[in-house]
C-alpha distance (Angstrom), angle and dihedral (degrees) to the residues before:
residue distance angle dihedral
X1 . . .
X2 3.89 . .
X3 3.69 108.8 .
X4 3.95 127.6 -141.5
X5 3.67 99.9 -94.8
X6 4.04 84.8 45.6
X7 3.71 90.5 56.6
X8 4.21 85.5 38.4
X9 4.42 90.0 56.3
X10 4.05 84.7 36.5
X11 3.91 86.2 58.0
X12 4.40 97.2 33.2
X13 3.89 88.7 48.8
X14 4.10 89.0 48.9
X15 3.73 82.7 53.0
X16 3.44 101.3 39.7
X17 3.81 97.5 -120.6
X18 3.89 132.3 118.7
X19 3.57 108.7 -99.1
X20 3.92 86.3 -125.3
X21 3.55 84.9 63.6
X22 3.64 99.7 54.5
X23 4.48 118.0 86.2
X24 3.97 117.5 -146.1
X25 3.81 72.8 -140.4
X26 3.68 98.6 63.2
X27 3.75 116.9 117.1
X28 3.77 106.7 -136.0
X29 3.93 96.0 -136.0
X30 3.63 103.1 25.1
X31 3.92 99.2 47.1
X32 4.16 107.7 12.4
X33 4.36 80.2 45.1
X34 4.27 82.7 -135.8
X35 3.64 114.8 170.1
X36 4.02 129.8 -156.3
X37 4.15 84.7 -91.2
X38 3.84 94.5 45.7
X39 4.16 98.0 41.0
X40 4.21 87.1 43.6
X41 4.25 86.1 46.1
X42 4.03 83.3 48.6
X43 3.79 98.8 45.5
X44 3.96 90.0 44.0
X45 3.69 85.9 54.4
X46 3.45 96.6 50.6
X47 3.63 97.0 39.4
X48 4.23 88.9 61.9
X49 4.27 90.3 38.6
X50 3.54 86.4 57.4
X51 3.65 110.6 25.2
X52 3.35 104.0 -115.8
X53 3.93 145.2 110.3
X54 3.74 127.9 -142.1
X55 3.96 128.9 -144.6
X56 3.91 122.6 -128.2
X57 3.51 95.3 -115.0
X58 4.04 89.0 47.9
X59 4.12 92.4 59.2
X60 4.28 97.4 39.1
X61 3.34 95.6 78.2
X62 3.79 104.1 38.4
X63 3.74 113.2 125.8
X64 3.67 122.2 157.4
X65 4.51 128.9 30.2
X66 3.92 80.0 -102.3
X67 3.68 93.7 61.7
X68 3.94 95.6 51.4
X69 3.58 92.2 46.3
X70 3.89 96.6 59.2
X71 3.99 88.9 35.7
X72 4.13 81.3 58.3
X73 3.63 87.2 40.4
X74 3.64 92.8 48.8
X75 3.70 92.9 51.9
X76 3.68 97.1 51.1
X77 3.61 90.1 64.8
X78 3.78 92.9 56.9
């Protein structure tokens, strides 16, 4: 299974950025500046990397790096 700082690179390389360069802490809109188009292009992205689909009520409430990477987590276990 994928581990944290997989999912982490999985998202940095979707955004172009080193994974070094990318906070847990970052707030997807606020600080990455990732619109409804841009977050929906990232979680298709990830949802083919790792297999997985996501639920609308899973993605509305998704706020910081941290929160996608457990909500990937979370669906790898299903």
């Amino acid at each position: 299974m994928p581990s944290a700082n997989d999912i982490l690179k999985a998202i940095a390389e979707h955004l172009t950025l080193n994974p070094e360069d990318l906070d847990r802490q970052a707030l997807l809109r606020e600080d990455l500046t990732l619109g409804p188009i841009e977050l929906n292009d990232l979680l298709s992205d990830l949802s083919v990397k790792f297999n997985i689909s996501f639920e609308p009520d899973e993605v509305e409430n998704l706020n910081k790096v941290a929160d996608l990477i457990s909500l990937v987590e979370d669906n790898l276990l299903d």
